[in-house]
N, C-alpha and C positions, 0 to 999 in steps of 0.2 A: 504494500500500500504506500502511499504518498503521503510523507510525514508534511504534518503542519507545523510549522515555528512560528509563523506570525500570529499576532492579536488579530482577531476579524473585525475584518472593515467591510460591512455591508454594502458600504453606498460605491466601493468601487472592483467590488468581488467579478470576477473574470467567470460568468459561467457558460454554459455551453447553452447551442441554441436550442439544442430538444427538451433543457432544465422542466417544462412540465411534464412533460410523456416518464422523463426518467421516477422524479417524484411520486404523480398518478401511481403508475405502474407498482413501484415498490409496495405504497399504500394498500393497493388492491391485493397482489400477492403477498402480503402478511396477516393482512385481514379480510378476505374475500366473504366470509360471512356475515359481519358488519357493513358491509355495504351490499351485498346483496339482499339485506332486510330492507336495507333505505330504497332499491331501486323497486323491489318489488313487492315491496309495501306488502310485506308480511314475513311471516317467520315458518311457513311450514312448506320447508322444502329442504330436501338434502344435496348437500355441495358434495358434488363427485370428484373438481378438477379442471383442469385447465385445458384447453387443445390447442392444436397447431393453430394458430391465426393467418399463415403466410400462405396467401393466396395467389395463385397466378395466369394470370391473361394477357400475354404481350409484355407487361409491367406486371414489378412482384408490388402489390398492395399488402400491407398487414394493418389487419381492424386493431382496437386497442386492448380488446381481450375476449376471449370467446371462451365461455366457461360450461363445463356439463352439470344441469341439476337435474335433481329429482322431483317433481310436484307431482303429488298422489301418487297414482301409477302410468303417470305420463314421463318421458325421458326428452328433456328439450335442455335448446341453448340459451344462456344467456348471454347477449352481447350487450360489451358497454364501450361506448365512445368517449371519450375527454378530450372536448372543444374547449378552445383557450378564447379564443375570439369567431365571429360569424365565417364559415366557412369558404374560401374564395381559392381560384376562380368559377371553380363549380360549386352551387351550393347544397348545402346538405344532404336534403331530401334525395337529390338525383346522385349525390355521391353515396348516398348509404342502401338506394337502389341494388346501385353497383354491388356494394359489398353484399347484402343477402340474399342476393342471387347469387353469389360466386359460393357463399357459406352453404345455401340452402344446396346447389350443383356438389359440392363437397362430402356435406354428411348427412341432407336427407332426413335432416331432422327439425322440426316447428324452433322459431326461432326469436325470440324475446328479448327485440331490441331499445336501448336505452343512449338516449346523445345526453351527458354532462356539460350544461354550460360554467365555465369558471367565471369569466368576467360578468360585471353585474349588468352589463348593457347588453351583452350578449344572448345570438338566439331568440330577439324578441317577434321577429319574422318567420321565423323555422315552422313551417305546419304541420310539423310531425309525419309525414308521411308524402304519398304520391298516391292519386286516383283517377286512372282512365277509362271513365265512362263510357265509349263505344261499345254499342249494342253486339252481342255475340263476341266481344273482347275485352269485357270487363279486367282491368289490372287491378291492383289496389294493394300496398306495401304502408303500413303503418309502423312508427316507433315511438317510444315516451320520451318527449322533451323535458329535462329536467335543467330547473334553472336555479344556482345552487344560492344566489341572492333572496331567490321567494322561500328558502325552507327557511325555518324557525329553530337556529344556534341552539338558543337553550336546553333546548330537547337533546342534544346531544352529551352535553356537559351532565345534563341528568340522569339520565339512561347508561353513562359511561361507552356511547357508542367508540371505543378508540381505533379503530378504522376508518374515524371520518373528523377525528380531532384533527387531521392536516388540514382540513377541507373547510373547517370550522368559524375559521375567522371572513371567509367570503360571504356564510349566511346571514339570514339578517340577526342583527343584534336585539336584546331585549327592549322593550319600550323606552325610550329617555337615555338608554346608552349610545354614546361615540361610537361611530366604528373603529377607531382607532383602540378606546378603552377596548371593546369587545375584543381584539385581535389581541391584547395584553394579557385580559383573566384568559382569553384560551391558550394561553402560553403558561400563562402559570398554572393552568390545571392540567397540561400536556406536561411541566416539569416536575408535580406533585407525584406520577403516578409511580406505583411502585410494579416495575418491570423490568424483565432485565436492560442494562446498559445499553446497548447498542441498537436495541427496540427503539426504548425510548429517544435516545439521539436522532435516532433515523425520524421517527414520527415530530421532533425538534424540528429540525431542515426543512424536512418536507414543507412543515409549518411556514417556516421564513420564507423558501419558497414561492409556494403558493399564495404568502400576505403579500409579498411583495407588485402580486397585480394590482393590489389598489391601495398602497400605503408605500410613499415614499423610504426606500432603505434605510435613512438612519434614522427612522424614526420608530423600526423596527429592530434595530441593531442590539438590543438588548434580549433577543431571540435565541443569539448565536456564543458561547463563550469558545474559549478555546480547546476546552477539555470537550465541547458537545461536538466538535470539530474533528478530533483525534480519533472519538470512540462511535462515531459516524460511518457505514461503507456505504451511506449513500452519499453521504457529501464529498468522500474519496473518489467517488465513481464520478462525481460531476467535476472535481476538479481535474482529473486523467481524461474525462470525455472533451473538457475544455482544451487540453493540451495537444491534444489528438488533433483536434479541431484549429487549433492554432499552428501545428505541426504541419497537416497537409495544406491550408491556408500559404502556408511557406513557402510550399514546395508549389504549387500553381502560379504564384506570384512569379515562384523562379523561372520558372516556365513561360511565364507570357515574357517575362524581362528579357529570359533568352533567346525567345523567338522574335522581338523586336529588335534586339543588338544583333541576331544575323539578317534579320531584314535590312536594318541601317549598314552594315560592312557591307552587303549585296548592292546595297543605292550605290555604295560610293566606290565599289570596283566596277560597276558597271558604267558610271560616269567619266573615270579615269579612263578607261578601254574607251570609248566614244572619243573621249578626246584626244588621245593618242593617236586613233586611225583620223580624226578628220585633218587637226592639225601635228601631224608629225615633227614637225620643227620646233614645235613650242617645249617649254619646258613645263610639261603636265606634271609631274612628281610633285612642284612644289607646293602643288593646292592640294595635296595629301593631307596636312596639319588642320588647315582648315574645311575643309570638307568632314574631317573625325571629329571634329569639335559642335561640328550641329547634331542635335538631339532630337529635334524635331523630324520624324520619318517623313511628313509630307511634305517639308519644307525640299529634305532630300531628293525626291521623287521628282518636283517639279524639273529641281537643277538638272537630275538626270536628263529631264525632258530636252529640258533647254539647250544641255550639250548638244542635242541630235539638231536643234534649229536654229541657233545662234551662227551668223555670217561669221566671226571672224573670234579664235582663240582670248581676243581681250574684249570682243564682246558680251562674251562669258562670263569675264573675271570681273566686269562692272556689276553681272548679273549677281553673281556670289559675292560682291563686295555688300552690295545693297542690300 
C-alpha cells in the first residue's frame, strides 16, 4: 500500500476521476444488504451475491452492480446504478434501455432496476423508464428513480443503517438543520461506531467523499485525520488510482509532444531540401538555427510552403525574418 506522511489537506487532495464509482462500489460490497432494504423498500429477501456486470456489444459496458436475490420463490436481479450528475450525452432512460437488455440477453432473468441520484439537482427529469406504444409493438422498460436528497437522513442514523452512512450526508437533513451541520453529526456518528478499523475508515472516506458534492472541502476537512488515512484501503486505492491516472496522463502528453517535435524537425528538413534544390548557391544551412527555434508547427508549414513559391532565396529570408 501507499504510505501516507502528510496531514490531509482536503481542499487540495489529488483524486482520481472515477473517486464516486470507487467509493459507491466499496459501500455496496460491504454492505449490500443495507442498501438493498433502502432500494427495495423492504427486508424480505435473501442476498445471494454478486454477478459478472461486464457486458459486451461492440463496446464493453459494465452496469454499477448486478446482484442475485431471492424474493419469495422468485430468483431475480437487482440492478443498481450511481448517477453523480444527469446522464449525458445519452440520457438515462435510453442508456439503461441499453443495459437491460444486454443483462436480460445474459441471464434471462426479471430484473429490478434502481438509478441512485447523488447530486441534489440531479435526475429531476429522468422518467424512470421508456414506453412504446405502437399497437402490436408495445415496448415498455421501467426502473426506480431514487433521489438521495428526497430521502429523510435521520432514519438512517436511527435505524443504524451503516451501509448508507457514506450516503448520508446528501439526504435531506432534519427540520431547522444546516446541511453543512447535518454532514458533521453524520460524521461523528460514522466515527462513534464500534467496528473494526479499516470498516470504519473506509465508510470515513467514502463519507468525505461523497460530502464533498455539495460542501466545499475545507469545510469538510475535519472528516479526514491522518490515522483514518493510513488504516483506509479505500483511500489507498484512490490515491494509486490517482497516480495511475496521472502516470499515463504522462505518458500521452509525451506522446503528443513527441509526435509534434517530429512533425516540426519534418517542416524544417523539408524546407531546407526545397531550398537547397531551388536555390543551390545560397547558403541554406544557415537558416538551420532559426528555423529550430520556431515552435509554432503552423507557423513552420506555411515557411515550408513559401520555400516552394518564393522568387528569389532572400525572398524567403524577409519571409522568415518577418
Amino acid at each position: 500500500m501507499v504510505q501516507i506522511r502528510q496531514s490531509p489537506d482536503p481542499e487540495s487532495a489529488s483524486l482520481p476521476w472515477d473517486r464516486y464509482d470507487i467509493v459507491t462500489k466499496d459501500a455496496l460490497h460491504q454492505f449490500p444488504e443495507d442498501i438493498l432494504r433502502t432500494v427495495l423498500g423492504h427486508a424480505n429477501f435473501q442476498f445471494l451475491g454478486f454477478e459478472e456486470s461486464e457486458l459486451t456489444r461492440v463496446e464493453v459496458r459494465r452496469t454499477d452492480s448486478l446482484i442475485k436475490v431471492s424474493l419469495g420463490d422468485a430468483l431475480v436481479l437487482v440492478h443498481i446504478e450511481f448517477q453523480v450528475s444527469d446522464s449525458a450525452p445519452i440520457n438515462m432512460a435510453r442508456r439503461n434501455v441499453g443495459y437491460l437488455g444486454r443483462c436480460y440477453e445474459k441471464y434471462g432473468l426479471p430484473i429490478l432496476s434502481h438509478v441512485l441520484y447523488l447530486r441534489p439537482n440531479a435526475g429531476q427529469r429522468d422518467p424512470g423508464g421508456y414506453s412504446q406504444e405502437v399497437p402490436g409493438y408495445r415496448f415498455i422498460v421501467e426502473y426506480k428513480v431514487i433521489r438521495l436528497s428526497e430521502l429523510q437522513g435521520q432514519s438512517v442514523l436511527e435505524t443504524q443503517n451503516i451501509g448508507l452512512l457514506p450516503f448520508a450526508p446528501l439526504m435531506q437533513p432534519p427540520p431547522g438543520t444546516p446541511r453543512l451541520q447535518w454532514a458533521l453529526q453524520c460524521n461523528q456518528r460514522t466515527k462513534s461506531l464500534s467496528l473494526p478499523t479499516e470498516i470504519r475508515s473506509n465508510l470515513l472516506v467514502s463519507q468525505w467523499v461523497l460530502s464533498g458534492l455539495i460542501h466545499p472541502h475545507p469545510a469538510i476537512g475535519s472528516f479526514l485525520s491522518e490515522a483514518v488515512m493510513q488504516e483506509s484501503s479505500v483511500y489507498q486505492h484512490l490515491v494509486e488510482t490517482a497516480a495511475e491516472e496521472r502516470y499515463q496522463q504522462g505518458i500521452e502528453q509525451g506522446i503528443e509532444q513527441g509526435i509534434e517535435k517530429g512533425a516540426r524537425q519534418m517542416s524544417i528538413e523539408s524546407t531546407l531540401t526545397i531550398l537547397t534544390r531551388r536555390f543551390p548557391d545560397a547558403d541554406v544551412t544557415a537558416l538551420t538555427p532559426t528555423l529550430a527555434a520556431i515552435e509554432d508547427l503552423d507557423r513552420l508549414k506555411a515557411l515550408n510552403l513559401e520555400a516552394s513559391l518564393a522568387e528569389s532565396f532572400q525572398t524567403f529570408q524577409e519571409h522568415l525574418d518577418a
